[in-house]
N, C-alpha and C positions, 0 to 999 in steps of 0.2 A: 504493500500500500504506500511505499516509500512515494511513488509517483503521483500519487492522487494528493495536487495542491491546486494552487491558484482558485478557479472558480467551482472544482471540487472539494477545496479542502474542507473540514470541519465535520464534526461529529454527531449532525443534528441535520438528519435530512429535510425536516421542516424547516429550518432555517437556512438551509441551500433555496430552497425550493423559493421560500418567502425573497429570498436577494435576486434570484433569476426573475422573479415577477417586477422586481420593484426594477430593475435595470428595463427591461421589458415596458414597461410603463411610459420610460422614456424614449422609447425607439420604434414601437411599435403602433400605428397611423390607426389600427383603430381595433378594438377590444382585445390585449393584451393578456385578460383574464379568459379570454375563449378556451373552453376543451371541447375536443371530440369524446364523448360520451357513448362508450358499447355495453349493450345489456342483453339478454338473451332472453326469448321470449317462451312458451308453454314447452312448445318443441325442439326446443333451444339453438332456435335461427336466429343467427347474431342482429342487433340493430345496432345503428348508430345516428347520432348527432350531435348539433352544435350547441353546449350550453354554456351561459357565464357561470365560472368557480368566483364565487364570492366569499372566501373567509379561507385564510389557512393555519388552522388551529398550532395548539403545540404538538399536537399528536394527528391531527386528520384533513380531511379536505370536505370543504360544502357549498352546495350548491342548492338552488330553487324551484320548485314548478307544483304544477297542479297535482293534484294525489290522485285525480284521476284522469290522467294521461296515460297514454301508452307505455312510455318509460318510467313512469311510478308502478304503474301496473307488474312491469316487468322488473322492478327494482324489490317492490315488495316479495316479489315469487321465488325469486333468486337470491338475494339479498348478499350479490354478489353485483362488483360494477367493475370497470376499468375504463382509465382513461390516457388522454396524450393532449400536452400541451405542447405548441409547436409555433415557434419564434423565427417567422423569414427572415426578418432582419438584424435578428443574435445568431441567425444559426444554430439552433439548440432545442430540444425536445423532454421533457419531462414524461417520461410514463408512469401510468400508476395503478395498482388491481389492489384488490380487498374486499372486505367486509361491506355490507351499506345498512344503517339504525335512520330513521327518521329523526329528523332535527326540527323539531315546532316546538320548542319552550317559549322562555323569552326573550331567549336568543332570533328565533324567527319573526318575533311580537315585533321585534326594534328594525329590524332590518326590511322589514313589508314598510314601515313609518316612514322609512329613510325614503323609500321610493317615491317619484311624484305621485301629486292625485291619480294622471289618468293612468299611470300605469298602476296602480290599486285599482281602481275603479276596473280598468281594464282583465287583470286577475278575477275579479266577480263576472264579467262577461264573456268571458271566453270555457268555453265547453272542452279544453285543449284536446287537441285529437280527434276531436268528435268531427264527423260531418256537416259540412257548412252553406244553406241554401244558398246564401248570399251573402255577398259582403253589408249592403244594405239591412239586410236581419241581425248581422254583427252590430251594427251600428247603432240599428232599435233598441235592441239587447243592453248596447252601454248608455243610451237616453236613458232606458229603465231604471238600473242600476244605481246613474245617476243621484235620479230623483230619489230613488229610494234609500239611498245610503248618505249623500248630502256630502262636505268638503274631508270627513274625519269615518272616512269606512273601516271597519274593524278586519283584521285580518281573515280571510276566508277561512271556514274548516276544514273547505277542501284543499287549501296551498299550505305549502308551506318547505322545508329543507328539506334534503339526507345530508349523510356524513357517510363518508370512507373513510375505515379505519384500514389503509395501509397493512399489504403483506407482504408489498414488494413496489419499488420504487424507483425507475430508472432516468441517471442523468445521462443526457447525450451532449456531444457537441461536436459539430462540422471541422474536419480536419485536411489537410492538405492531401490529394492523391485520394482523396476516398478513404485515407485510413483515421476514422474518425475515433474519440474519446469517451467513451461507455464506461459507466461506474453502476452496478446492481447492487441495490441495498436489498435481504429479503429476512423474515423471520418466520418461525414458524405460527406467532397467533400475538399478541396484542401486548404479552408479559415480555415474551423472548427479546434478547439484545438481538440488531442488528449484525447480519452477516454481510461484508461489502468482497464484491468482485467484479475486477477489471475485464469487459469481456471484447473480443475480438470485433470489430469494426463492422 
């Protein structure tokens, strides 16, 4: 491990992870905090998409959306997720698999607050996933809502976080020739110290 310095050094893969974003923040044109989001479904056909990582705990990683979407659906079943953050303009990729617990304390209480109105408002009007006659019925749908919830809507029951708890954690980074910079951090469950390995390009 003699080799693993500079933008790998350190002993705290949450606090690698936390420095790459924050460098990321400044170089990257527009959502920095993006991950590709895989989950697998009944039959276990993998899915994927784009969601904002919004918190990176001392121990996990979280993110937001309706509890009854597709990907909650599928988050709840498995309770199994993985993901990749992925940086054109650092050159560098974060992956990451684990565990997934729902995350709606008051932790989610403060973080729906922080959102503008319409995107609250909007969280009560969208059916996420669901089938959509029209964009114009989306639209009724958030007049509704509106009205009914007024400037201070309370967070839905059906929104709210997960958390990944990390079982394995990979830094990348773009190297000259193709022979790029791979560090695997993995344990066996949520007690276990980390096990780190340099792995081949």
């Amino acid at each position: 491990m003699s080799d693993r310095d500079g933008i790998f050094a350190g002993d705290d893969p949450f606090a690698i992870a936390r420095a790459w974003l924050a460098e990321a923040e400044s170089a990257e044109v527009n959502d920095p905090n993006a991950i590709a989001l895989s989950t697998v479904d009944e039959t276990g056909l993998p899915n994927a998409r784009m969601v904002l990582l919004k918190d990176i705990l001392k121990d996990g990683f979280v993110f937001y959306t309706n509890y009854e979407s597709q990907k909650a659906k599928e988050l709840d079943l498995s309770g199994k997720a993985a993901f990749v953050m992925h940086w054109k303009s650092l050159r560098r990729q974060i992956r990451v698999r684990g565990q997934v617990t729902r995350f709606d304390g008051p932790e989610a209480d403060a973080y729906y607050e922080s959102r503008s109105l319409k995107s609250r408002l909007g969280a009560w009007a969208s059916a996420q996933s669901r089938p959509l006659a029209s964009r114009g019925v989306l639209m009724a749908e958030v007049a509704r809502v509106t009205a009914k919830h007024g400037t201070h809507p309370k967070r839905p029951p059906f929104w709210g976080g997960y958390r990944i708890d990390p079982t394995e954690i990979e830094f990348w980074a773009d190297g000259a020739f193709r022979l790029h910079d791979r560090f695997r951090w993995t344990r066996a469950d949520m007690t276990s110290n980390w096990d780190i390995q340099r792995l081949n390009p």
